[in-house]
C-alpha positions as CSV (number, residue, x, y, z in Angstrom):
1,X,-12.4,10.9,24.1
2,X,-9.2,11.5,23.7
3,X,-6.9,8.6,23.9
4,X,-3.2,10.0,22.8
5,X,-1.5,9.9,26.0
6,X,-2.7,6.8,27.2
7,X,-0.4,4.1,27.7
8,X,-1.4,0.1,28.4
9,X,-0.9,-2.8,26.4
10,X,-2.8,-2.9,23.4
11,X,-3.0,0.9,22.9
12,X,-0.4,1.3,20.3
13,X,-2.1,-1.4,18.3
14,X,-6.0,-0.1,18.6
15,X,-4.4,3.2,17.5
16,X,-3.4,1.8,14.0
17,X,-7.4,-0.2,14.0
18,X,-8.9,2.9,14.5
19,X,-6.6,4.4,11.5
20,X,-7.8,1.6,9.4
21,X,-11.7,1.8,10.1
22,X,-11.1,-1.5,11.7
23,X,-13.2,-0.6,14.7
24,X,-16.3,-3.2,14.2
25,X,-14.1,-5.8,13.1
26,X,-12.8,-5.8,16.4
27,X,-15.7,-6.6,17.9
28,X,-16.9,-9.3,16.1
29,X,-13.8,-11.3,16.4
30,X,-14.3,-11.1,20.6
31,X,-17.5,-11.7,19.8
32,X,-17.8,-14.7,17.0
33,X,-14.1,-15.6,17.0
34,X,-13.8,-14.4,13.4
35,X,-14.5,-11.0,10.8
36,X,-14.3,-10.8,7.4
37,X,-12.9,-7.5,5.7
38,X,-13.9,-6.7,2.8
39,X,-11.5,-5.9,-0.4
40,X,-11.6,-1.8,-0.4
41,X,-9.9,-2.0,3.7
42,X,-8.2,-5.4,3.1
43,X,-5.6,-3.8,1.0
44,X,-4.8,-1.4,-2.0
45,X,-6.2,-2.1,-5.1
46,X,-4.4,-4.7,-6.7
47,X,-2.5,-5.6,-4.5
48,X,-4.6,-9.0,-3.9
49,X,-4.6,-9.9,-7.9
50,X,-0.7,-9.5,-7.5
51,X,-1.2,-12.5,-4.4
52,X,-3.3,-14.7,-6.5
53,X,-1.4,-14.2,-9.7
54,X,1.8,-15.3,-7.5
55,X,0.3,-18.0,-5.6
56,X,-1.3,-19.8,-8.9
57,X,2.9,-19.3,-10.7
58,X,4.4,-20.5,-7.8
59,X,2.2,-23.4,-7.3
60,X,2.3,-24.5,-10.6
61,X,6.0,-24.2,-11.5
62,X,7.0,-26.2,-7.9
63,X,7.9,-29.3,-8.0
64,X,4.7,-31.6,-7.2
65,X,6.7,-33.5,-4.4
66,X,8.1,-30.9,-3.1
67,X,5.1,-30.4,-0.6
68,X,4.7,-33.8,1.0
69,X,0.9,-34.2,1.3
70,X,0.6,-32.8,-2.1
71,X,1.7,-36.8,-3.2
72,X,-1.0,-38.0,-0.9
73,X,-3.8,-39.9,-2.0
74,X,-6.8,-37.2,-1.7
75,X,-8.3,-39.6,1.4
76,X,-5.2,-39.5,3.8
77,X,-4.4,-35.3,3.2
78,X,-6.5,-33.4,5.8
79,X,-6.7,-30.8,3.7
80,X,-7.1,-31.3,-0.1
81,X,-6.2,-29.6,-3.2
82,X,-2.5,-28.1,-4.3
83,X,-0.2,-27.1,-1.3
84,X,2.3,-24.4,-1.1
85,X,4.6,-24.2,2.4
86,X,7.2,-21.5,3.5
87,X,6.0,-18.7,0.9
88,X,7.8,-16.1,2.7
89,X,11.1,-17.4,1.4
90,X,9.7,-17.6,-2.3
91,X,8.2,-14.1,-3.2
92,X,8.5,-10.1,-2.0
93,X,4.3,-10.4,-2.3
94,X,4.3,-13.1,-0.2
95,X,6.5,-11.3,2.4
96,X,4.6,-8.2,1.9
97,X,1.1,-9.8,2.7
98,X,2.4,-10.4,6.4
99,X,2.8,-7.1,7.1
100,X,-0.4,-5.5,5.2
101,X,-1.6,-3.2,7.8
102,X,-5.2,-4.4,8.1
103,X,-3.9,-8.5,8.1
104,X,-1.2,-7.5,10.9
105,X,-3.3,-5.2,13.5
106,X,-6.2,-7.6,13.2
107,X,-3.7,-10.4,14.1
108,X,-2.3,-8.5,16.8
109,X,-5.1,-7.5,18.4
110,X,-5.7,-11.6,19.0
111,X,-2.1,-12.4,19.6
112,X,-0.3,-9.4,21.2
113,X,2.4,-7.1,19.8
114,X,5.3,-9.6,20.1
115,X,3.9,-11.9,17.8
116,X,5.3,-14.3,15.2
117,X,4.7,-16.3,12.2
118,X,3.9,-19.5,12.7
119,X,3.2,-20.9,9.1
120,X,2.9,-18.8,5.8
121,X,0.9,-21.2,3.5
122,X,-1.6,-21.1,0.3
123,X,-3.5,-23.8,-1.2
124,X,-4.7,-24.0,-5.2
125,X,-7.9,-25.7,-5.1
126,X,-9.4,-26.9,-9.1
127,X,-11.8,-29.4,-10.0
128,X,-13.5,-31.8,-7.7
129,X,-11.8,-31.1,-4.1
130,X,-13.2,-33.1,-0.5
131,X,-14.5,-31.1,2.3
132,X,-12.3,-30.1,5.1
133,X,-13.2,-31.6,8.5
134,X,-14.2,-29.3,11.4
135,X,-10.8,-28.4,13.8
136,X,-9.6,-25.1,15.1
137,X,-5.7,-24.1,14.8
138,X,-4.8,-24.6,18.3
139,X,-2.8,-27.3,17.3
140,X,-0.7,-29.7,19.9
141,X,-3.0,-27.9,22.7
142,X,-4.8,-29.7,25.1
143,X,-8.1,-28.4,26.3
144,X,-9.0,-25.9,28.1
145,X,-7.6,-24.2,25.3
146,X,-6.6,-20.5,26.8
147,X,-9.0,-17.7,26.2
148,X,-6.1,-15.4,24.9
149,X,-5.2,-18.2,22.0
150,X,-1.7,-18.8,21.3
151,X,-2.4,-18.8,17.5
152,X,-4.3,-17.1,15.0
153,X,-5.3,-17.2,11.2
154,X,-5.4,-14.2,8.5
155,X,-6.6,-16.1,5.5
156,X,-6.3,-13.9,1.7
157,X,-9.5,-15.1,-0.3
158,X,-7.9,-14.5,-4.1
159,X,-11.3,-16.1,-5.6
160,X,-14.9,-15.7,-5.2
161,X,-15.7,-17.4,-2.0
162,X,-19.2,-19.2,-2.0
163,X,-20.5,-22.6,-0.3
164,X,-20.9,-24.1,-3.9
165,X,-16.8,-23.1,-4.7
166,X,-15.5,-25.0,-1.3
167,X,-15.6,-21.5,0.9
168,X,-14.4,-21.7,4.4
169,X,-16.7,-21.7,7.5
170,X,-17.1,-20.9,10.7
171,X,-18.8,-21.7,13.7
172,X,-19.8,-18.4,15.5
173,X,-18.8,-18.1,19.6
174,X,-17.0,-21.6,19.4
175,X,-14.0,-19.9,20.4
176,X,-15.2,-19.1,23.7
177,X,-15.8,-22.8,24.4
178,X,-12.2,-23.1,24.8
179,X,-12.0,-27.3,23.3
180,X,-11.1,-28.7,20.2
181,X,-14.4,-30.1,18.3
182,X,-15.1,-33.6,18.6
183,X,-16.0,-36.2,15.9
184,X,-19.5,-36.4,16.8
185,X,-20.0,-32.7,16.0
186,X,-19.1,-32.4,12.7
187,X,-22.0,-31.1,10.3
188,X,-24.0,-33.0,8.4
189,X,-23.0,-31.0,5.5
190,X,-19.8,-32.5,5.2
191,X,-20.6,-35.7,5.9
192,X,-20.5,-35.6,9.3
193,X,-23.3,-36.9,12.2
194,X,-23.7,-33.1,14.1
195,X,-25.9,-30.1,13.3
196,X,-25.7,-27.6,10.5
197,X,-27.6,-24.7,12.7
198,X,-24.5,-23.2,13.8
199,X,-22.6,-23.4,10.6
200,X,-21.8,-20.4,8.4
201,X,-20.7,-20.6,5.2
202,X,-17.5,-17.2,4.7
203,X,-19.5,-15.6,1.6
204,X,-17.0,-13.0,0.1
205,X,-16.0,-11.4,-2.9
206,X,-12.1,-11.7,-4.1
207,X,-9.1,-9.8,-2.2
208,X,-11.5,-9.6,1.4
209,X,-9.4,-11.2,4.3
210,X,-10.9,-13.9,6.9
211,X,-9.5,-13.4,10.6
212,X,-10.0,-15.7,13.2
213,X,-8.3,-17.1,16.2
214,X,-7.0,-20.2,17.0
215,X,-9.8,-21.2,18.9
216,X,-12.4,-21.1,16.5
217,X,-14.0,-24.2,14.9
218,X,-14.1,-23.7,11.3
219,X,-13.9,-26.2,7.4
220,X,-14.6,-25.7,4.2
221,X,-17.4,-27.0,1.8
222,X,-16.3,-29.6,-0.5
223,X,-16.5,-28.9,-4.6
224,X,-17.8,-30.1,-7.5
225,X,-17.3,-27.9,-10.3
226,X,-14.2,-26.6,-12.3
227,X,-13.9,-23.4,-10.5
228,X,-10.2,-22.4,-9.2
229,X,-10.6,-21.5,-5.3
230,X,-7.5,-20.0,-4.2
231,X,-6.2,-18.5,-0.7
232,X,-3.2,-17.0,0.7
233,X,-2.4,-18.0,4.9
234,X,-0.8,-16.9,7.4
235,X,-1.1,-18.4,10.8
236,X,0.7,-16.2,13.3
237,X,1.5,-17.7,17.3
238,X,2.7,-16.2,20.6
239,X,6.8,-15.9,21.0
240,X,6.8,-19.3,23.0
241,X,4.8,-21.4,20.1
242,X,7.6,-23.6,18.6
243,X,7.1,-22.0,14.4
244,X,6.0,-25.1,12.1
245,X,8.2,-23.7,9.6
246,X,12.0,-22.7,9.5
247,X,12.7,-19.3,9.0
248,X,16.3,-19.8,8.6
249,X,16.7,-19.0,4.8
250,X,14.8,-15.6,4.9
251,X,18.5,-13.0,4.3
252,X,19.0,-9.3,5.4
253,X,17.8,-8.8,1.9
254,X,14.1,-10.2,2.2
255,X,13.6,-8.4,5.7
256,X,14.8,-4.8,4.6
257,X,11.9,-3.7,2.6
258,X,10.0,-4.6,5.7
259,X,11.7,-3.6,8.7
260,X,11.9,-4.4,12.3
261,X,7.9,-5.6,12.3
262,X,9.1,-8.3,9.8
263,X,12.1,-9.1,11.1
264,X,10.8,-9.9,14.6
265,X,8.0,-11.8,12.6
266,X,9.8,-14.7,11.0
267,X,11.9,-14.4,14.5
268,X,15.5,-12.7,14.2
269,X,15.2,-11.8,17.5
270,X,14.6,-14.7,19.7
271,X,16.2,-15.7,22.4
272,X,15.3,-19.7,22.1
273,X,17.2,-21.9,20.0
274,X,21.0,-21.5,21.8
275,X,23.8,-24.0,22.5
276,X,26.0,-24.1,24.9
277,X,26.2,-20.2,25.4
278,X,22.9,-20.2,26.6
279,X,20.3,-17.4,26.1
280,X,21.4,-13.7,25.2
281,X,19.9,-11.5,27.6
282,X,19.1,-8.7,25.8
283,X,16.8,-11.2,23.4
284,X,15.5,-12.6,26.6
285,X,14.1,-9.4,28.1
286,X,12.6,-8.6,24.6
287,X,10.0,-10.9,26.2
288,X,8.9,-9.3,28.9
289,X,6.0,-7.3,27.8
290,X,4.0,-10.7,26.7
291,X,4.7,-12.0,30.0
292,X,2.6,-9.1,31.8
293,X,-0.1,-8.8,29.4
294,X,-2.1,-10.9,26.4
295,X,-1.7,-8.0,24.4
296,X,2.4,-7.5,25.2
């Protein structure tokens, strides 16, 4: 069939899956709320040892209180191990993993084309590290969570991912229950009282990439050994999700490699955030399309 001259929202971006080979991923995140892409369509080769490599020198030449919850004790951080926030104002390889073409249509295809970053993150996990408790990354939304998601999450995996190593997991379909998960059904396999039937542990090999929306309930195993786990994020939200991180410090210089896609991503061109001039118009009616469509 040929699709060339259609035009509807979402058909530019489904264009640039099919490019990719991306086809079946898109189906099984409508379908579970999550895909996992392997290495050899994730990215060029190399390209993911260069992420690791620069997430393990960042993390450990930062300060260790630069990151507040990195100083707290392990019992009080909802997430634990070594955090490292605002990445895309630290490193070209961090900037470039934003707008790696399999990452960004995936994301896209979730959030619509006028989508932003909402957090860029990674997390260096060695030695003995606590589970993380069920949630999904609709956060600050109250339930019914909206089908369309106002978030999403394209998570690098720059080590072998098992259950043993503290992988991530997912809980297939949850996104379609449109809640956040409650206390009683966390699984028993991280110390929680609910069931483990519906719990799958993200099984992947180095440089793959874990997609999933903002609606999906998902964790991670806790670890016992002395293997490094180590992942790259970036959560990316719809242009009226307030960003958890300031974008202010990212110059002319950092976009340029990138372009227009990565300048609209860490948000040159909104239209919120004004004084007493009020809103520019021309920023304002760059909002149009997401106002017509999920996909604008």
């Amino acid at each position: 069939m040929d699709m060339q001259n259609w035009k509807a929202p979402g058909i530019d971006n489904y264009r640039e899956i099919q490019a990719l080979g991306l086809e079946s991923h898109v189906a099984e995140i409508d379908t579970y709320g999550f895909t996992v892409v392997p290495p050899e369509k994730a990215a060029p080769a190399g390209f993911a040892d260069k992420l690791r490599d620069a997430v393990i020198r960042h993390t450990r030449s930062q300060d260790g209180a630069d990151a507040h919850i990195n100083v707290l004790e392990k019992e009080r951080r909802p997430v634990d191990g070594e955090h490292l926030f605002h990445t895309v104002g630290r490193d070209p390889v961090f900037r470039e993993a934003t707008v790696s073409p399999a990452g960004y249509v995936l994301a896209a295809h979730i959030l619509g084309a006028s989508l932003r970053i909402y957090q860029s993150s990674s997390i260096l996990k060695a030695s003995k590290i606590l589970p993380v408790p069920m949630h999904c990354d609709s956060i600050s939304v109250p339930p019914p969570l909206p089908p369309w998601c106002a978030t999403c999450n394209v998570t690098w995996i720059l080590s072998d991912y098992t259950k043993e190593n503290g992988a991530l997991f997912m809980v297939p379909g949850s996104h379609r229950l449109q809640r956040h998960p409650t206390l009683a059904e966390q699984p028993k396999s991280i110390g929680g009282q609910g069931s483990d039937d519906n719990v799958v542990p993200i099984v992947a090999k180095a440089g793959s990439i874990c997609v999933f929306t903002g609606n999906t309930w998902h964790g991670a195993f806790g670890k016992d050994n002395d293997s490094t786990r180590v992942s790259y994020a970036t959560i990316y939200c719809r242009t009226f999700v307030m960003p958890a991180e300031d974008f202010s410090d990212v110059t002319d210089e950092m976009i340029a490699p990138h372009g227009d896609r990565f300048a609209r991503l860490v948000w040159r061109n909104k239209w919120q955030g004004y004084g007493k001039e009020g809103p520019r118009q021309e920023l304002l009616a760059l909002s149009g399309p997401s106002t017509q469509s999920p996909f604008g």
